[in-house]
C-alpha positions, -999 to +999 in steps of 0.1 A: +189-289+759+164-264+767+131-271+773+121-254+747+080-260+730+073-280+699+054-262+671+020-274+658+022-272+622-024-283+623-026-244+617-062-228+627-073-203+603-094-193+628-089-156+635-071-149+664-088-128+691-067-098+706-058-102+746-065-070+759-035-053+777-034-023+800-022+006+778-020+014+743+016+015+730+036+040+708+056+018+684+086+033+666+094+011+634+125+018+616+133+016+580+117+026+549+111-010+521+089-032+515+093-051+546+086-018+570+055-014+548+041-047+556+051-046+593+037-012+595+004-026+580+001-058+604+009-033+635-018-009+632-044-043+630-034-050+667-056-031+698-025-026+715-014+003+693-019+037+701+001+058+675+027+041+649+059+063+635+082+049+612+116+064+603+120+075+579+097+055+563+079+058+527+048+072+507+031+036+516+037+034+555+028+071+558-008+053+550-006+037+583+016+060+608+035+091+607+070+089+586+097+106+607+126+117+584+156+104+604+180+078+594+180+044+605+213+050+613+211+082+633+211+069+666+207+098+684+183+114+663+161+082+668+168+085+709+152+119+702+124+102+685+114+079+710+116+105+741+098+136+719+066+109+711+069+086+739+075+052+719+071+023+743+085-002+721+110-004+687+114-025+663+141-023+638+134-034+605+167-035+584+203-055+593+222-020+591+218-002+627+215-037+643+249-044+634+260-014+646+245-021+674+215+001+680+198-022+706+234-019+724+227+016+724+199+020+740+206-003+768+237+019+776+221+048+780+201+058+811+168+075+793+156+051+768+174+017+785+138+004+794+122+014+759+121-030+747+140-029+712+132-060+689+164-067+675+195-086+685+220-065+700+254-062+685+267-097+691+240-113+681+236-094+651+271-107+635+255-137+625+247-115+595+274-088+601+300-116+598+301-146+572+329-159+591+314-154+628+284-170+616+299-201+601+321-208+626+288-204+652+275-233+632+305-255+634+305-253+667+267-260+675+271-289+648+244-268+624+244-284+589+263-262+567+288-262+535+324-266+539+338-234+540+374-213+550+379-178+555+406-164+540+419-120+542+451-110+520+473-116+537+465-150+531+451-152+497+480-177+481+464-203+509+436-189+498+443-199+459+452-232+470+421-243+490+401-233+457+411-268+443+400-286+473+362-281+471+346-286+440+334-266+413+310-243+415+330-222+442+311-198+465+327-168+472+316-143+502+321-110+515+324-110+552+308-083+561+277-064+546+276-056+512+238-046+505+227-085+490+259-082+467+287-094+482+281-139+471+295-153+439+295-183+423+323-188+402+321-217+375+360-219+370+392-221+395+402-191+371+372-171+377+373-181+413+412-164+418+406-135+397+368-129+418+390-134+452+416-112+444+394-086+431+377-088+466+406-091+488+433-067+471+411-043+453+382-039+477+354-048+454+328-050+479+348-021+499+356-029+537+328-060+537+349-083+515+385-076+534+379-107+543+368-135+521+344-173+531+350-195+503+329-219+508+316-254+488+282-250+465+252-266+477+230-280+450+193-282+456+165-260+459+162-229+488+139-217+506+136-189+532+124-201+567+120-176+595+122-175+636+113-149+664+131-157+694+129-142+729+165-156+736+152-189+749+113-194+736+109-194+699+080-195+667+084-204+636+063-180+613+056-192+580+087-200+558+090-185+522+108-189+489+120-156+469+131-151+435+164-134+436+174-133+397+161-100+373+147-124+342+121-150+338+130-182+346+158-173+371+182-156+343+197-123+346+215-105+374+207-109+409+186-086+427+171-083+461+144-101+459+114-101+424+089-116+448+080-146+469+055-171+473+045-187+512+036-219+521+062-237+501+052-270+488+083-291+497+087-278+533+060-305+547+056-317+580+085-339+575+111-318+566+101-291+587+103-309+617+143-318+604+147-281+603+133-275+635+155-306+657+183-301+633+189-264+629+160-245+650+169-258+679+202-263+676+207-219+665+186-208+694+205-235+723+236-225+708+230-184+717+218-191+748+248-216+760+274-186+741+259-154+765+243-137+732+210-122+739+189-123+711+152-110+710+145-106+679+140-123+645+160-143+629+161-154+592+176-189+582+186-197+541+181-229+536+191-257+508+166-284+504+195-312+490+173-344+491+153-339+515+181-328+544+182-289+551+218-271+549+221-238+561+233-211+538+231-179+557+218-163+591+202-130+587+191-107+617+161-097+602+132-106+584+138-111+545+125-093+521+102-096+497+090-128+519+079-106+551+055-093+526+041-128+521+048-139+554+030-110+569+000-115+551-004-151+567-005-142+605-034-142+619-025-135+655-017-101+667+018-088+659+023-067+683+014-092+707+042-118+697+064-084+697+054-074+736+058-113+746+096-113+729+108-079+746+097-098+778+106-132+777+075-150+774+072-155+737+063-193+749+029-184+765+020-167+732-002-182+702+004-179+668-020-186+642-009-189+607-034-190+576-036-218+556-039-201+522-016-189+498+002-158+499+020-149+467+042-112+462+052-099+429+080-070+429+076-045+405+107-022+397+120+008+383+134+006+346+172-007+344+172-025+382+197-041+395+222-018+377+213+022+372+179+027+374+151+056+369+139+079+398+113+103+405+087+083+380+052+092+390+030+059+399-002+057+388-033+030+390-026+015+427-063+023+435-073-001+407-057-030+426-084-053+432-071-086+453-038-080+468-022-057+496+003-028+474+033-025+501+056-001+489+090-004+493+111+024+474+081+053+471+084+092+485+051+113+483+056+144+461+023+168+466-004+147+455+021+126+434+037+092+446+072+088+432+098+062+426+130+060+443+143+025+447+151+003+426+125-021+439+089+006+442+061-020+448+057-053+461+018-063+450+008-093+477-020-113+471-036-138+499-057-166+479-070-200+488-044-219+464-014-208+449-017-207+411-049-184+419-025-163+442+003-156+423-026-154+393-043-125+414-003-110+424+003-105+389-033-092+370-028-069+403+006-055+394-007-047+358-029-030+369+000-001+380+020+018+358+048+037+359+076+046+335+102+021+329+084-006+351+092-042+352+081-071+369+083-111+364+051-125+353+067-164+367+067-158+406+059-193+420+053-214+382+080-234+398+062-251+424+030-254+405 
């Protein structure tokens, strides 16, 4: 076992105070949500910044850096990013170029190979790219997870038959990535076939679902709990439930996320400290003893059943909308847990978490998650009186800001308790209009 430091969960709320390095730094931040809107925002608070520029960003991080309009994707473009405004350090935001393995493409080439990227590189990034990859990387670290098989079409009639096996409800997944869409839960053996062979023969979540984890259904109640990692150190920042469903009281559609709330009430002491021995520990040993360099962040979906937590998914990034709540809780200085990742020495940092409340209500554009209304001119975000407005699907359009995601704003709100949080979250979010808006006035009345 590594040797690897407990976390104190007696959190200060005590300010921390900046170390002072020897140069300034020019950060490159890639993506353009809510998430890249609330890293942006914690950056610029640290000493150690110089300049900030975020590709391609949106009309809310332009507040804090300068947008450059290159896709997150465009690996070259972003090469010529870094060299033309001498970045010093990256960090990628969203799952899509880590996957494909940007960090593996800077490290091969001769001019930016020193440039630290926070981000796994390609390997480690399958633990989201790949369903499969990652469920068979728990198995053999003996992380607590649901039963599951993988299953492609040219073995779907094995696949048929292992339906019956597990229990109803069945969870079906896409392998690969399929933008949050790609995980069913199918009541019936019926529904279960027809779902799989509309994923494996007809491509309904395109390449991502050519292959198929059907896996058992956890019953409990999840929560989001998130790690940065140098490859051998680790922290846990605060953990964070979201609300993935459209209507109040968890009905409707999926979505990618109607808000969040952090602390969560149930992850005490206690059952943190199972997460940590049971599947903290466990994840990071496991990397390191399987050659996958990870520096980066790494986001753990967990089941509360009774008490024990299960494992329902890796991501290779920080959620979203919890970064926006999690974000709002670190005291320390960002930048400096970033610089002490990107070196290896992640365990001589500090981090100091708040011990209030932080709850995020996502407001979005008329007809989310199916077709939804663009270009809708926002109005009343300077009437916002207790909460942080990170924007997350925005463009600035002369002296107009503009919709054009599906989620626009995610209204955060940093309160001594939690019913006066999410209380502040939402008055805040009314407070903003524009056309066709929506947003779930229960965020959080859960835990109450």
């Amino acid at each position: 076992m590594l040797n690897i430091p407990k976390i104190d969960y007696n959190f200060d709320s005590n300010l921390h105070q900046n170390k002072n390095y020897l140069c300034k730094m020019n950060i490159l931040l890639l993506g353009s949500g809510g998430r890249e809107s609330a890293f942006a925002w914690k950056i610029t608070q640290s000493t150690n910044c110089e300049k900030l520029f975020i590709a391609p960003g949106n009309a809310g991080t332009a507040q804090y850096g300068t947008n450059i309009n290159i896709k997150v994707t465009d690996f070259m473009g972003i090469k010529q990013a870094v060299l033309n405004h001498r970045i010093d350090l990256v960090l990628v935001g969203p799952e899509e170029p880590l996957v494909k393995g940007i960090h593996d493409f800077f490290l091969a080439d001769d001019e930016i190979k020193n440039i630290p990227v926070i981000g796994p590189q390609k390997e480690g990034a399958q633990l989201e790219g790949s369903k499969d990859f990652s469920k068979q990387f728990m198995v053999r670290n003996g992380i607590p997870a649901a039963t599951s098989k993988t299953f492609t079409k040219d073995t779907l009639q094995e696949g048929y038959e292992y339906l019956a096996t597990i229990g109803l409800p069945i969870v079906l997944k896409a392998d690969g990535l399929a933008a949050g869409k790609g995980v069913l839960i199918c009541s019936s053996i019926e529904e279960a076939k027809q779902e799989l062979n509309e994923m494996l023969l007809d491509a309904k979540f395109g390449d991502a679902s050519s292959s198929v984890v059907v896996e058992q259904f956890l019953q409990g109640i999840e929560l989001s709990v998130f790690v940065l990692t140098d490859g051998t150190h680790y922290k846990i920042l605060p953990e964070a439930k979201d609300y993935k469903r459209i209507g109040e009281g968890d009905t409707g559609l999926n979505t990618g996320g109607m808000g969040s709330v952090s602390p969560v009430p149930f992850a005490d002491k206690a059952f943190m400290e199972k997460v940590e021995r049971n599947v903290i520990i466990p994840t990071v040993n496991g990397l390191k003893a399987e050659n996958i360099p990870y520096k980066g962040f790494i986001f753990i979906g967990l089941m509360n059943c009774n008490g024990e937590p299960w494992v329902i998914e890796y991501n290779c990034r920080m959620g979203d909308p919890e970064t926006e709540s999690v974000m709002t809780r670190i005291e320390s200085d960002f930048v400096d847990l970033l610089l002490a990742t990107a070196n290896g020495k992640l365990n001589q940092e500090e981090l100091i978490i708040s011990n209030k409340v932080a709850a995020t209500v996502m407001m979005v554009a008329g007809g989310y998650p199916g077709e939804y209304l663009k270009d809708k001119v926002i109005t009343g975000i300077e009437n916002v009186r207790g909460s942080k407005v990170f924007h997350a699907g925005t463009y600035q359009d002369k002296e107009e800001i503009k919709t054009s995601g599906g989620r626009v704003l995610a209204v955060t709100s940093l309160q001594p308790d939690m019913f006066t949080a999410l209380q502040q979250a939402t008055a805040d979010a009314s407070r903003i209009y524009f056309d066709g808006m929506y947003f779930r006035r229960d965020i959080g009345f859960d835990l109450l």
